[in-house]
C-alpha positions, -999 to +999 in steps of 0.1 A: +335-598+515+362-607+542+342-595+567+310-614+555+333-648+553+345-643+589+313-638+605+287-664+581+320-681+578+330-697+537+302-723+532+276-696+542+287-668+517+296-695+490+261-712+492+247-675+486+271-662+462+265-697+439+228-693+441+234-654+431+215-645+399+218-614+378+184-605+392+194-603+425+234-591+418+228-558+430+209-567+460+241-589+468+266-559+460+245-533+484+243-562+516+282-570+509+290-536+506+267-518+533+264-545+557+293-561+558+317-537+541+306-507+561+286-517+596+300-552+602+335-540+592+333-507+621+352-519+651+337-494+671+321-518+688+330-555+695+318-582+669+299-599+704+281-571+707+273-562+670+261-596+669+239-593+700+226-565+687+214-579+653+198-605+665+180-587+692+170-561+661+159-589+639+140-605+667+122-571+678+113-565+640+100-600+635+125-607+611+125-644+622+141-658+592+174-643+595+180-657+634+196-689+627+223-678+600+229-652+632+230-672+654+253-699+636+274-668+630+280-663+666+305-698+668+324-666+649+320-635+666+321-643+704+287-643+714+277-668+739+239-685+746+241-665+777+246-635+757+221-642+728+194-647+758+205-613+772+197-601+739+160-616+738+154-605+774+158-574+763+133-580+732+108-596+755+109-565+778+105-537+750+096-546+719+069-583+732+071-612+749+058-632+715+089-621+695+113-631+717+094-662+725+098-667+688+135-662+683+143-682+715+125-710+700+145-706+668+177-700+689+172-732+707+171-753+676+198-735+661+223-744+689+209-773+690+218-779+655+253-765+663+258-790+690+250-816+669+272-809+638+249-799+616 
């Protein structure tokens, strides 16, 4: 859970862990646990580059809706833009132009959003 708070940072983990149900309890244990507790908590690699990586995995799978809380998680872990577009150049080149078009779009506002306060 430190792990989690550091990267999504406090009001991130406390909006999901008030909104946590005992349907979904377990789902919450195995992402805290696995994710965080296990991949995210590895210092094998850099936090920059794990988060360059996520977001260029999420973007290559199409899993669109995760970008922004990445991407507001790299004021955390040291990613810069220039690095998040390094990450969807590499998306565009080999996994399609549309899904990086798509998270730079989503990037874009996010920052944006950043920039702004909000």
């Amino acid at each position: 859970m430190q792990t989690r708070r550091e990267v999504l940072g406090d009001a991130h983990v406390d909006r999901a862990e008030a909104a946590k149900t005992a349907f979904d309890a377990p789902f919450q244990t195995l992402i805290t646990e696995g994710a965080w507790g296990t991949v995210w908590a590895d210092d094998t690699i850099s936090r920059r580059e794990r988060s360059m990586l996520t977001l260029a995995l999420l973007a290559a799978t199409g899993n669109f809706e995760e970008i922004p809380m990445h991407i507001r998680a790299t004021a955390n872990t040291g990613a810069s833009q220039d690095d998040v577009m390094q990450a969807f150049l590499h998306v565009a080149v080999y996994a399609g132009v549309p899904k990086a078009n798509h998270a730079i779009k989503l990037a874009k506002q996010t920052f944006k959003e950043m920039e702004a306060g909000s």
